[in-house]
C-alpha positions, 0 to 999 in steps of 0.5 A, spaced: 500 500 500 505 504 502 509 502 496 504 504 491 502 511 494 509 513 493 508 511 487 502 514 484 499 518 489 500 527 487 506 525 483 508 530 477 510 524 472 503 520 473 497 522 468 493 516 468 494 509 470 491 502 469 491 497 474 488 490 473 488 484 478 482 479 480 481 482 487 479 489 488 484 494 491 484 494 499 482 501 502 483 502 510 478 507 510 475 513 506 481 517 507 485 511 504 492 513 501 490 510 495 482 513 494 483 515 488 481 510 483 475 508 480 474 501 481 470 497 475 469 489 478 465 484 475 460 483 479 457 491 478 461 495 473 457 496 467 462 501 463 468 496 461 465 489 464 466 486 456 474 487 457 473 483 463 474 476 457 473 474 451 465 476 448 462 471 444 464 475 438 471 475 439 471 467 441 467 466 434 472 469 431 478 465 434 474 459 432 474 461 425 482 461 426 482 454 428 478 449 424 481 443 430 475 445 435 468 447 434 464 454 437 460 449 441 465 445 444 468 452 446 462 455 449 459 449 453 466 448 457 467 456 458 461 461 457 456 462 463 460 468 465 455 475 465 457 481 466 452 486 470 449 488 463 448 481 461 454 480 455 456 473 455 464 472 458 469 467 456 474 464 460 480 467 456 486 463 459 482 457 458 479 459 452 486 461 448 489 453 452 484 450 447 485 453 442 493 452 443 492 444 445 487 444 439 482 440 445 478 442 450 478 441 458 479 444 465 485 448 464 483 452 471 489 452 476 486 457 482 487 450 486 489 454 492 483 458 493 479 452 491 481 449 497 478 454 502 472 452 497 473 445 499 472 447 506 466 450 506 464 443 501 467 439 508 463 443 514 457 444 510 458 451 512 452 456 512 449 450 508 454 452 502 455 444 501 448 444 499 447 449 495 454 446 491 450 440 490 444 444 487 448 447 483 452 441 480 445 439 478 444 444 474 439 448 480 440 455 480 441 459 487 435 465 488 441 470 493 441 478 493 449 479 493 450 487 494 457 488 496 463 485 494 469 481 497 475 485 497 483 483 497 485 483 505 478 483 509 479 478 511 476 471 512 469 471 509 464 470 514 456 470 512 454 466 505 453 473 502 461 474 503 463 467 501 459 467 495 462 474 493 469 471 493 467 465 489 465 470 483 470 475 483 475 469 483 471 466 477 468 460 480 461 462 480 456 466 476 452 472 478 446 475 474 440 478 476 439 475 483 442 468 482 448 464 482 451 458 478 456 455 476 458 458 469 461 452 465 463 444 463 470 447 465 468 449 473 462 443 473 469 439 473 473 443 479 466 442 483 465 435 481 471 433 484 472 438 490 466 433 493 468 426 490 475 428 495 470 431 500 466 424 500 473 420 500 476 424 506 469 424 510 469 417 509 477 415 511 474 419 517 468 416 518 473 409 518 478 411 522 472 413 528 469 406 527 475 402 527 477 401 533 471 400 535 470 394 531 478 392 534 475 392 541 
């Protein structure tokens, strides 16, 4: 924090500057030492959320470049994305692997986070298990989310919070009122999140019996 204000705060060279990331800035306060920016996140912006990926157009136009994979593999592994105003996203690491590869799967590599994901999963915490489970079906979940997760606040607390965490880092999807899970690619990554949450439950559950059944 204190790096970047010397850099750019109040400073003669700078006239603009741009910064991406996955999560917002982190802000102290009001009178923060970097409140200058104007943030446009996935969940609310409205101006700028058709560069937060590839749009259908652009994926159309990648295909058309490679005769190996078809526009319809391409959107059922890694569409589902919507930004606030309703354009389709495309996963665009993923979608330029494929087109590399020349063949389409999960080429997601956030497992750190997904691990905090499966922990929710194992403790069923606020019933998000539940709602996985839903989703994985192909359930949408009806939940107002309003505020947004942000870099250093800490531990997400209520279900708002955790879901809120898992749109910015890319896991879910949010439009209108309700959250999914966006594509092929991330119903693999829930998939099997609960197949090691159910090996893990039953390798506890097994070590509990047993000396129960050695007595």
């Amino acid at each position: 924090m204190e790096f970047l204000r010397n850099l750019l705060k109040d400073q003669p060279y700078v006239l603009f500057c741009y910064m991406t990331g996955v999560l917002p800035i982190k802000k102290y306060s009001s009178g923060s030492a970097l409140n200058m920016f104007d943030e446009h996140t996935f969940l609310k912006d409205r101006q700028f959320g058709e560069f937060f990926g590839f749009t259908e157009k652009e994926v159309i136009n990648l295909v058309d470049k490679n005769s190996e994979i078809k526009f319809e593999d391409l959107e059922s592994w890694y569409n589902g994305y919507l930004t606030a105003k309703g354009i389709k996203i495309y996963n665009p690491r993923s979608v330029v692997k494929a087109l590399q590869n020349d063949y389409c799967e999960s080429y997601w590599t956030n497992t750190g986070a997904m691990d905090e994901v499966a922990k929710y999963l194992k403790y069923n915490t606020l019933e998000i298990r539940d709602d996985v489970i839903k989703m994985v079906a192909g359930d949408e979940i009806d939940i107002t989310i309003d505020d947004e997760f942000r870099a250093g606040q800490g531990e997400p607390r209520t279900k708002e919070e955790i879901y809120s965490a898992m749109i910015v880092l890319g896991f879910l999807s949010y439009y209108d009122g309700y959250l999914k899970i966006p594509n092929k690619e991330l119903m693999k990554e829930f998939e099997k999140a609960l197949r090691d949450m159910l090996i893990l439950l039953s390798i506890q559950e097994e070590e509990m019996i047993r000396p129960l059944l050695l007595n």
